[in-house]
DONU-651862 format. One record per residue (C-alpha): residue in one letter; chain; x, y, z. Coordinates in Angstrom, 3 decimals, always signed. Layout:
<nodes>
<node 'A','A',<X,Y,Z>>
...
</nodes>
This chain:
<nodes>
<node 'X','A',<-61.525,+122.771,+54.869>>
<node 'X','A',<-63.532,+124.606,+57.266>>
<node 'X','A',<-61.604,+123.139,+60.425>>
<node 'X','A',<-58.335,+124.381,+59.105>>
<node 'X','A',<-58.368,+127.501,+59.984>>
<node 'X','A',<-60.021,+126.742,+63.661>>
<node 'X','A',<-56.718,+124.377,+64.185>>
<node 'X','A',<-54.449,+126.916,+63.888>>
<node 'X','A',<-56.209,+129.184,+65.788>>
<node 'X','A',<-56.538,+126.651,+68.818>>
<node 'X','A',<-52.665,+126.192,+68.476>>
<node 'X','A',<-52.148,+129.941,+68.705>>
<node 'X','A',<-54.207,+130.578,+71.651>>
<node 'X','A',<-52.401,+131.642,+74.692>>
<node 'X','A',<-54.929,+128.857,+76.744>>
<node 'X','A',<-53.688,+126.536,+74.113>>
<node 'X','A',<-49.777,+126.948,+74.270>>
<node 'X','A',<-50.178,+126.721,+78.098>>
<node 'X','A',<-51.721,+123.739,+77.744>>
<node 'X','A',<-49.508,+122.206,+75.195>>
<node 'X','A',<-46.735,+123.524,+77.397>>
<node 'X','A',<-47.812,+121.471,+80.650>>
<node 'X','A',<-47.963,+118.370,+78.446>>
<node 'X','A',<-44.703,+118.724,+77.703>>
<node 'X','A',<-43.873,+119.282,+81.283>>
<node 'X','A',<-45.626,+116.423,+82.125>>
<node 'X','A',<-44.609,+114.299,+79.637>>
<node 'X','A',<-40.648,+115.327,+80.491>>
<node 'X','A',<-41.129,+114.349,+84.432>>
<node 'X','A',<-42.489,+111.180,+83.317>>
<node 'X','A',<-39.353,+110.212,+81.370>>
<node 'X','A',<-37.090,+111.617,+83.957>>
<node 'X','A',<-38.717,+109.569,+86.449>>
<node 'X','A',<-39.123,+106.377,+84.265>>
<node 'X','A',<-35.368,+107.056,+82.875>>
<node 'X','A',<-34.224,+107.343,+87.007>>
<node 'X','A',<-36.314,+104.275,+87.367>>
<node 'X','A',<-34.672,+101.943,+85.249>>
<node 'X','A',<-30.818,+103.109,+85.892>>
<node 'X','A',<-31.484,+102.590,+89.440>>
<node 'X','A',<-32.612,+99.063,+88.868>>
<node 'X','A',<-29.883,+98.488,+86.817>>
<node 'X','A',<-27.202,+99.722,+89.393>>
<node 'X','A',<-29.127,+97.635,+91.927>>
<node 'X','A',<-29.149,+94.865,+90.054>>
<node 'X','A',<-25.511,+94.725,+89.003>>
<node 'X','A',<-24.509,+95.410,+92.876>>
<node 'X','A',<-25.924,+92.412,+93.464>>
<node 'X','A',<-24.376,+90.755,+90.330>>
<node 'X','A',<-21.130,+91.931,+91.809>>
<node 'X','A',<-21.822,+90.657,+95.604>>
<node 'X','A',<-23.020,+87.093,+94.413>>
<node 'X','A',<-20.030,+86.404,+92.865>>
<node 'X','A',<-17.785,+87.498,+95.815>>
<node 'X','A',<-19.693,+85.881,+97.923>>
<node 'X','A',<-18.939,+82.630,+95.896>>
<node 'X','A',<-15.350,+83.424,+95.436>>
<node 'X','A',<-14.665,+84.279,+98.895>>
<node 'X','A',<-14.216,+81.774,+102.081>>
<node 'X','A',<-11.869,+79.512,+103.537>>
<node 'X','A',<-10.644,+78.729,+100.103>>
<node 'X','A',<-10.144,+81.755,+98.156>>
<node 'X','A',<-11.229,+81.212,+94.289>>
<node 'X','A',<-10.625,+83.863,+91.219>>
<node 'X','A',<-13.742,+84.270,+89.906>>
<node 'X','A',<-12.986,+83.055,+86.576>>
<node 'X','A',<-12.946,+79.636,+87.955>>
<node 'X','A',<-16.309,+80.508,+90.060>>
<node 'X','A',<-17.515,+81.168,+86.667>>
<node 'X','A',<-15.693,+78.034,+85.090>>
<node 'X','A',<-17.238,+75.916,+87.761>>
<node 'X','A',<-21.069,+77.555,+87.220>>
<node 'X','A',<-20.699,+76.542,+83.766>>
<node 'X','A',<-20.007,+72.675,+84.213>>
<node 'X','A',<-15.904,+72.558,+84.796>>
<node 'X','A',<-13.579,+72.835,+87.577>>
<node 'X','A',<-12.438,+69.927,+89.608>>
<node 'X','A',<-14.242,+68.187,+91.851>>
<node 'X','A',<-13.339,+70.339,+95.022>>
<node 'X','A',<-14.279,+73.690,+93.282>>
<node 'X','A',<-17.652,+72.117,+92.609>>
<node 'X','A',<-18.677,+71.273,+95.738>>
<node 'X','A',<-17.350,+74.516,+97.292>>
<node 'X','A',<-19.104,+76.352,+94.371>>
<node 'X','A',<-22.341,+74.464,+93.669>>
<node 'X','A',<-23.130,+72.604,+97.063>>
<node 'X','A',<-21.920,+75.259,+99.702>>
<node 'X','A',<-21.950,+79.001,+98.290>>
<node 'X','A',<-24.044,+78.715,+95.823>>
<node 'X','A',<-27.301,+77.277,+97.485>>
<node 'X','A',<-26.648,+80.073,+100.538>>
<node 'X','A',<-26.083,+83.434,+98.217>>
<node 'X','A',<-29.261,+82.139,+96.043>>
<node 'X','A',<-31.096,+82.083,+98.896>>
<node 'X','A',<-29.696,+85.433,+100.398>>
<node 'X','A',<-31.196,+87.186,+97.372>>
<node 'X','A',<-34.711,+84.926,+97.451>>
<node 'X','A',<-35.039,+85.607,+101.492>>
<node 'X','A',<-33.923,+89.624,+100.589>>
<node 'X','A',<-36.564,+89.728,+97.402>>
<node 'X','A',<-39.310,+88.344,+99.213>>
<node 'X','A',<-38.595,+90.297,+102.562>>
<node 'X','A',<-37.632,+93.719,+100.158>>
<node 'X','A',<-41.398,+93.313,+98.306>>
<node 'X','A',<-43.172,+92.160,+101.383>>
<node 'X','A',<-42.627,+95.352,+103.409>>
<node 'X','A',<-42.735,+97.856,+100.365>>
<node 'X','A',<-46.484,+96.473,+99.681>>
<node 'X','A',<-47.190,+96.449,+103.479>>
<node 'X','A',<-46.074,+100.053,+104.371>>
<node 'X','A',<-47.495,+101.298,+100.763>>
<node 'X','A',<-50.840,+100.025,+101.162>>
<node 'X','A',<-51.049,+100.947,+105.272>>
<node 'X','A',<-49.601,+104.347,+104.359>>
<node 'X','A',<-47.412,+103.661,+107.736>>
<node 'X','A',<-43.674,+103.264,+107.628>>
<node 'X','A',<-43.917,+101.040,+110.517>>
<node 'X','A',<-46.299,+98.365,+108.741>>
<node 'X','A',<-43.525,+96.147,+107.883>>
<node 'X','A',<-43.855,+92.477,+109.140>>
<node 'X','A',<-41.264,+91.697,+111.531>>
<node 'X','A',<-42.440,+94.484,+113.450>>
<node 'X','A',<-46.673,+93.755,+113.053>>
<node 'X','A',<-46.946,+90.397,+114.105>>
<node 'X','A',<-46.760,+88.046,+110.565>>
<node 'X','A',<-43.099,+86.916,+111.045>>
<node 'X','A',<-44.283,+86.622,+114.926>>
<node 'X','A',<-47.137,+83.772,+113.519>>
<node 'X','A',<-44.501,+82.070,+111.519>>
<node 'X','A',<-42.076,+82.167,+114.494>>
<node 'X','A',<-44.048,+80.540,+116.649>>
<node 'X','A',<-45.653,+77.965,+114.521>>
<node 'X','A',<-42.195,+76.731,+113.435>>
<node 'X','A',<-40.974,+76.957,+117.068>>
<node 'X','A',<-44.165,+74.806,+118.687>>
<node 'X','A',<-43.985,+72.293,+115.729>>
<node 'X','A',<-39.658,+71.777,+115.915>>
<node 'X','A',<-39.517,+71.960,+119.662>>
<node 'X','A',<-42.961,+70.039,+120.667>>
<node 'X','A',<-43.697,+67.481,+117.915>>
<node 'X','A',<-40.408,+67.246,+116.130>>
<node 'X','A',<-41.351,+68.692,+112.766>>
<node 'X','A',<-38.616,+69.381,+110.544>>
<node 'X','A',<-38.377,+69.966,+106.382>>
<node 'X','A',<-40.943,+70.931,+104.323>>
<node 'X','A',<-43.656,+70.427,+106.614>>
<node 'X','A',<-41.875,+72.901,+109.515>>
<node 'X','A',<-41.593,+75.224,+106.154>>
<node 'X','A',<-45.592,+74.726,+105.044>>
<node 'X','A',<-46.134,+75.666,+108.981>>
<node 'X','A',<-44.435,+78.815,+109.407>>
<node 'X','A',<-46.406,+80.172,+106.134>>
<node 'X','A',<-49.599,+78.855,+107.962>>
<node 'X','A',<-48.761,+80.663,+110.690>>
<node 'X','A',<-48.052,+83.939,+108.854>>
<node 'X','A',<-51.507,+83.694,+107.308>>
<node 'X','A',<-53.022,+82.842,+110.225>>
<node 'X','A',<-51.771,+85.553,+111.692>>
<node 'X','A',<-51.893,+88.227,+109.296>>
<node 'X','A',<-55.282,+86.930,+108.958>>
<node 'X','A',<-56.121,+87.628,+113.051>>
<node 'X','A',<-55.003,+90.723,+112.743>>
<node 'X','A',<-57.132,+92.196,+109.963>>
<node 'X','A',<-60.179,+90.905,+111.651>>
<node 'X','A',<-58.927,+92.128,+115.023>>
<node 'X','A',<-58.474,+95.549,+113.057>>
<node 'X','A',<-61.602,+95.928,+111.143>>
<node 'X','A',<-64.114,+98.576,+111.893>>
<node 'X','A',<-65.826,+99.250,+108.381>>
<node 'X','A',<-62.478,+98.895,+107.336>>
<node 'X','A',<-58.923,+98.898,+107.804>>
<node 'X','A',<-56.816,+101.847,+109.444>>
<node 'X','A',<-53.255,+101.213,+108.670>>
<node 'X','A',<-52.293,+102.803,+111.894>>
<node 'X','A',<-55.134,+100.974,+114.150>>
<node 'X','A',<-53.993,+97.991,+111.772>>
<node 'X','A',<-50.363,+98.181,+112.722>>
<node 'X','A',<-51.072,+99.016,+116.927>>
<node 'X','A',<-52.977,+95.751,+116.703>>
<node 'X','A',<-50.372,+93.995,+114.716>>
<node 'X','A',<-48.047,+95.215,+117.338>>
<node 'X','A',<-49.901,+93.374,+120.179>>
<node 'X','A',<-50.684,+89.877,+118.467>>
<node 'X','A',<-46.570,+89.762,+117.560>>
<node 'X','A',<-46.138,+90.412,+121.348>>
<node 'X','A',<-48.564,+87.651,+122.227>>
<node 'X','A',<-46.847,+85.367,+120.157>>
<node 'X','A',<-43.334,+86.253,+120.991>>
<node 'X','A',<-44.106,+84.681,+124.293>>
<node 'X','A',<-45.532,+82.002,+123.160>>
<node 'X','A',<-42.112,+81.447,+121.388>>
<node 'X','A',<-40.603,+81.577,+124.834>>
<node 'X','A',<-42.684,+79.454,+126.571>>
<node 'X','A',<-42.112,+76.705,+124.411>>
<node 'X','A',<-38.634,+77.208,+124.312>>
<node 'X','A',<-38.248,+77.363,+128.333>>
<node 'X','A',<-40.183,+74.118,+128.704>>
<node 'X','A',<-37.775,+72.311,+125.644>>
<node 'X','A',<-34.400,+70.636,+125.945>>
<node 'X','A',<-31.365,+73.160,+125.870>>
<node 'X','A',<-30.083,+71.617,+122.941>>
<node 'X','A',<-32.829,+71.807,+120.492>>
<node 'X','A',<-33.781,+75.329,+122.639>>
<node 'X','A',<-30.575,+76.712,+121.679>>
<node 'X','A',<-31.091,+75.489,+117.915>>
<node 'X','A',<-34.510,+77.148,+118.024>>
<node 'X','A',<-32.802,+80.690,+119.153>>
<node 'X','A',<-30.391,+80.399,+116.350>>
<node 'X','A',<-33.105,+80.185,+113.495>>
<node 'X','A',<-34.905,+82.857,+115.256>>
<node 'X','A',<-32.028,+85.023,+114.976>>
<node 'X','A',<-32.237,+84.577,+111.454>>
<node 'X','A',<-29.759,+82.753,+109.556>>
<node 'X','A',<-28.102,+81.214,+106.751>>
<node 'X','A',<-26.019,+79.050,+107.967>>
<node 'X','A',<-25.905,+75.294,+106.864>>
<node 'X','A',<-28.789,+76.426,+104.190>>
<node 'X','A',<-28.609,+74.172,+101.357>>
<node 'X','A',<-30.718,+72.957,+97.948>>
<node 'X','A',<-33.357,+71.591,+99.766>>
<node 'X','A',<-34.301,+75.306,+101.332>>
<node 'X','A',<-33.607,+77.101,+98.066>>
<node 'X','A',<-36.329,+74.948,+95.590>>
<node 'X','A',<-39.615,+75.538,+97.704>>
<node 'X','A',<-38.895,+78.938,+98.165>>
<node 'X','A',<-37.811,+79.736,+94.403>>
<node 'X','A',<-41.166,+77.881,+93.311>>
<node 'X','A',<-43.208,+79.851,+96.121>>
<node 'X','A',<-41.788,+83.786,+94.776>>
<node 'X','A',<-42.177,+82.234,+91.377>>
<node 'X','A',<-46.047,+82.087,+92.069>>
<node 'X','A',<-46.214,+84.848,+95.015>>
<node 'X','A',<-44.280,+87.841,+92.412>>
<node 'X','A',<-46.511,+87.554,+89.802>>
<node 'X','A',<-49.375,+86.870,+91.933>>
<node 'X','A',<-48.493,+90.614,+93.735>>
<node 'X','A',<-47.458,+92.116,+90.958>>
<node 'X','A',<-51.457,+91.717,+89.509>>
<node 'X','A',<-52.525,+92.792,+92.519>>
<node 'X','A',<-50.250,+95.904,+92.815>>
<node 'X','A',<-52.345,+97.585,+90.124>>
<node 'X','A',<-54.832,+98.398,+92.784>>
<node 'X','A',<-51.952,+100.619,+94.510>>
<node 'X','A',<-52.067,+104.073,+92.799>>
<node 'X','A',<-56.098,+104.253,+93.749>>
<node 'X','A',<-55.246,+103.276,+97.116>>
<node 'X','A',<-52.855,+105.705,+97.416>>
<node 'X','A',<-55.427,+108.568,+96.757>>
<node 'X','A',<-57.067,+107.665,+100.141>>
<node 'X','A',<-60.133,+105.402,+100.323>>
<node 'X','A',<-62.689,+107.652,+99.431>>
<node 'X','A',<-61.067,+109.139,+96.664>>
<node 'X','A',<-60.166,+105.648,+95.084>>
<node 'X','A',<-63.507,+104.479,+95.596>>
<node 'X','A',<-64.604,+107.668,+93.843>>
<node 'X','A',<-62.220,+106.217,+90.889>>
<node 'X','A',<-64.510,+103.020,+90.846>>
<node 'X','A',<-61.386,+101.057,+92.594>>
<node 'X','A',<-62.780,+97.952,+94.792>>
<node 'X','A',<-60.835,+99.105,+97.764>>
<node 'X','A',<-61.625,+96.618,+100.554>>
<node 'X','A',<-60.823,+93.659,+98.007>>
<node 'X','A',<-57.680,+95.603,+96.189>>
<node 'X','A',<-56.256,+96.409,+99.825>>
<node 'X','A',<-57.313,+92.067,+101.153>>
<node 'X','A',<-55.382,+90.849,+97.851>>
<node 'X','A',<-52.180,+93.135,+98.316>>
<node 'X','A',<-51.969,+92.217,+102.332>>
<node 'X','A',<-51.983,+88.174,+101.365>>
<node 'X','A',<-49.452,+88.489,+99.082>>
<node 'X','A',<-47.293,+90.264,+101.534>>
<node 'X','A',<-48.186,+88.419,+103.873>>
<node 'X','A',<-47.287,+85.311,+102.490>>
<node 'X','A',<-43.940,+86.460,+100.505>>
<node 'X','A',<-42.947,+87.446,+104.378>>
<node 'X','A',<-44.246,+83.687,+105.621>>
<node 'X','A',<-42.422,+81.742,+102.596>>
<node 'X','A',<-39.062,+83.986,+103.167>>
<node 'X','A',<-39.406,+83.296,+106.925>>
<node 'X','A',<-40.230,+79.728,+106.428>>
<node 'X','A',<-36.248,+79.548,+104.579>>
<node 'X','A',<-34.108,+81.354,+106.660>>
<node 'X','A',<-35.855,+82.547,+109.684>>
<node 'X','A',<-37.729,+85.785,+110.732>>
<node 'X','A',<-34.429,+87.735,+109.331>>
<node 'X','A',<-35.023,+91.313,+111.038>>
<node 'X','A',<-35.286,+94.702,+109.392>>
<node 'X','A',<-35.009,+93.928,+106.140>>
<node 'X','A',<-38.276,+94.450,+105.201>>
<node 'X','A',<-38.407,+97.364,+107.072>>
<node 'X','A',<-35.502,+99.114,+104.961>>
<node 'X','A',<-35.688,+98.516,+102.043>>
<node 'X','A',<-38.366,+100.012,+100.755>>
<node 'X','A',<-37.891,+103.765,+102.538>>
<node 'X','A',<-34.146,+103.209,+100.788>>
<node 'X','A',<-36.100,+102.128,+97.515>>
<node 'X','A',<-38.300,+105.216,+97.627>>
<node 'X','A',<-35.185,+107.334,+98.071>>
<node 'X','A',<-33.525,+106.094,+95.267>>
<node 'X','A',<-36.562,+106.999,+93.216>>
<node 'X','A',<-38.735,+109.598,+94.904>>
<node 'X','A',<-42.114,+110.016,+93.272>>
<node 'X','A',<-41.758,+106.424,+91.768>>
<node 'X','A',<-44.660,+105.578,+94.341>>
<node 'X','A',<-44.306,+102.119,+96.054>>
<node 'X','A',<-40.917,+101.468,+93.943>>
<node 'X','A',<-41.770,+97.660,+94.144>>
<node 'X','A',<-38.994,+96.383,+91.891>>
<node 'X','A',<-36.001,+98.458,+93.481>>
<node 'X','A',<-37.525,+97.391,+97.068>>
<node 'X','A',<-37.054,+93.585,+95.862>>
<node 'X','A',<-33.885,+94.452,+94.501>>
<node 'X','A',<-32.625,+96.757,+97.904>>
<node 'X','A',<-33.920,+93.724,+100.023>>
<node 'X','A',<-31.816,+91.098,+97.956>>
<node 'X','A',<-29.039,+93.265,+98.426>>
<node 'X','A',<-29.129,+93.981,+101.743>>
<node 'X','A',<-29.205,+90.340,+102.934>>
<node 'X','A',<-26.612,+89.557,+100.649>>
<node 'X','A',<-24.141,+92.074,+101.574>>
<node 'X','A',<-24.981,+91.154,+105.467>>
<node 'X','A',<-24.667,+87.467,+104.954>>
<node 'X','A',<-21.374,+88.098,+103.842>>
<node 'X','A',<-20.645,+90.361,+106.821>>
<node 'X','A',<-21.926,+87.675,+109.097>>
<node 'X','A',<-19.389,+85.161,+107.578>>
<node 'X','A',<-16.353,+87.153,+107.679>>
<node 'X','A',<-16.468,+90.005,+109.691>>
<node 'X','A',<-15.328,+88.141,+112.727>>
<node 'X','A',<-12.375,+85.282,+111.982>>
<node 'X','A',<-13.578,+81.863,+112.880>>
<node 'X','A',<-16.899,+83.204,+113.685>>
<node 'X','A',<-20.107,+82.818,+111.501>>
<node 'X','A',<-22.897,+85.139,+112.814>>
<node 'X','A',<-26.692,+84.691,+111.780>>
<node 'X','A',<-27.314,+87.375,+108.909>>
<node 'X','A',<-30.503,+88.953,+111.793>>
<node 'X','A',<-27.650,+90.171,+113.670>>
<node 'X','A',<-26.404,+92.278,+110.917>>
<node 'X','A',<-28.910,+93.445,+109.683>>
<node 'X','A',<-30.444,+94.127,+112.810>>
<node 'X','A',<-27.249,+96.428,+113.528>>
<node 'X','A',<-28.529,+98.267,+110.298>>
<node 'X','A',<-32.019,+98.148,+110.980>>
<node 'X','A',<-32.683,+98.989,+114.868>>
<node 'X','A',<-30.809,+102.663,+114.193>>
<node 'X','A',<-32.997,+103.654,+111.469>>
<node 'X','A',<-36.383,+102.385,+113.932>>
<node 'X','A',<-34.596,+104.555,+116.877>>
<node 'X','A',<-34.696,+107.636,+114.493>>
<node 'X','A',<-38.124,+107.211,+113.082>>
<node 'X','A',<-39.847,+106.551,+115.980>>
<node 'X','A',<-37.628,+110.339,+117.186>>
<node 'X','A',<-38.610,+111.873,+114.169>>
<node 'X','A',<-42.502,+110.497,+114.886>>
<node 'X','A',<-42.358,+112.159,+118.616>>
<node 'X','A',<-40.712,+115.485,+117.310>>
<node 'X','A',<-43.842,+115.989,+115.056>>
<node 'X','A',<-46.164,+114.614,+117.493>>
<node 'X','A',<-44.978,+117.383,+120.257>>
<node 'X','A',<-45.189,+119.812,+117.502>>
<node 'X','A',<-41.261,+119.819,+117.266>>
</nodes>
């Protein structure tokens, strides 16, 4: 009975309402944000809904979608079926796998480095891949799954080099990335050694897939890597909880009681492998991880590393370039790089302006 009375007084007290009052505040930013959150994953989402199924329906032969959809489901004639099931549909599914695991690579990678050039075309893992793949096609004739099992070996490997090359009681994610810089450089010429000392036919084959591309993609690309994300996305989704602490800055998350050495070691190998796996499938397709997630964060400022709309931006982006590449130019079929290398190399060009108008005190 006695506490009644002290209740209502705590409720009434002007230190009390204010409190009461941010809570609310807080409480309505949070479902703003959350509510922002989930419509933009949603649009995101059903853009890509929309661009898979033009980019099935659309080609040499032109098919309503109704009969793309009629032909998903088991019918349509035999011709529909191949176009549909053995031609399209293997490349778009693997537009969005090679997107989602370029989109969540680079959004965990420039998160956790707190550097919007950590992204790994540009720090040296799709450089390992790259040249493992080359080395093994071009010198010993590797093809399939084993040239796919090397160019994630040589993403790890690399990513791996790097961290030790950048460790001085820890990892800097701006020493990190000037290091990651210089090993992608070093391996870049391997690439073109190997290539200059190979026959121009399989040299030439070699500079297509490093371009990044789709084309001729088929089941047999589109099964390891869907049973690689299906292990690698849950795998960095468990480790992403150690991404608000890091965040804070190392001291303050190890303040928290966060394990920040092993939190930060688990996040890079799971980027670092979702960018070996995607590589492994269609190529070191540029830029892509290195947009998506500042056009993720946009979408939903103060949403932190925005890891879901990243996936979802990166799935998109290759999609929608893809089908640039195909039909953008009649008769022509461009490697999806180019295109997105045409979006990608402007936004580098104005960061790197933005980064020397700060650094001159501009």
């Amino acid at each position: 009975m006695s506490g009644a009375p002290v209740v209502a007084e705590n409720a009434t007290h002007p230190d009390g309402e204010r409190l009461a009052d941010a809570v609310r505040q807080i409480s309505a930013v949070r479902s703003r944000g959350l509510r922002r959150s989930l419509l933009v994953s949603t649009g995101l989402l059903a853009a890509v809904v929309v661009v898979f199924g033009v980019s099935l329906s659309v080609g040499d032969m032109v098919m309503p979608i109704g009969k793309v959809v009629e032909t998903l489901f088991g019918g349509g004639d035999a011709g529909s079926r191949f176009v549909v099931l053995e031609l399209r549909l293997p490349r778009a599914l693997l537009a969005i796998l090679v997107g989602t695991g370029f989109g969540l690579s680079g959004a965990v990678f420039q998160t956790v480095l707190r550097n919007p050039l950590a992204s790994p075309d540009l720090i040296g893992i799709s450089a390992g891949a790259s040249a493992v793949a080359v080395t093994a096609a071009l010198l010993f004739q590797v093809s399939g799954l084993a040239l796919s099992a090397g160019a994630l070996t040589g993403s790890l490997v690399a990513g791996t080099a790097i961290y030790l090359l950048a460790w001085r009681q820890g990892v800097a994610g701006q020493r990190l990335v000037l290091v990651g810089i210089g090993v992608g450089m070093g391996l870049s010429s391997v690439v073109w050694y190997v290539m200059a000392r190979s026959d121009v036919t399989d040299a030439q084959e070699a500079f297509r897939w490093l371009a990044g591309s789709l084309n001729g993609r088929s089941w047999s690309q589109v099964w390891p890597l869907l049973i690689a994300l299906g292990l690698l996305v849950p795998l960095t989704v468990l480790a992403a909880h150690a991404l608000r602490p890091l965040q804070l800055g190392d001291d303050a998350a190890a303040g928290l009681g966060a394990k920040v050495e092993r939190g930060r070691l688990a996040l890079l190998l799971c980027a670092t492998a979702l960018a070996g796996v995607a590589t492994a499938a269609a190529g070191p397709v540029g830029f892509v991880a290195f947009v998506a997630a500042p056009i993720a964060r946009r979408l939903v400022p103060g949403r932190g590393a925005a890891l879901p709309q990243a996936a979802l931006t990166g799935a998109l982006l290759v999609l929608v370039a893809d089908f640039a590449a195909q039909h953008a130019l009649p008769s022509v079929q461009l490697p999806v790089g180019v295109v997105t290398s045409i979006i990608g190399a402007p936004y580098l060009l104005l960061l790197l302006a933005r980064a020397n108008r700060v650094g001159s005190g501009g």
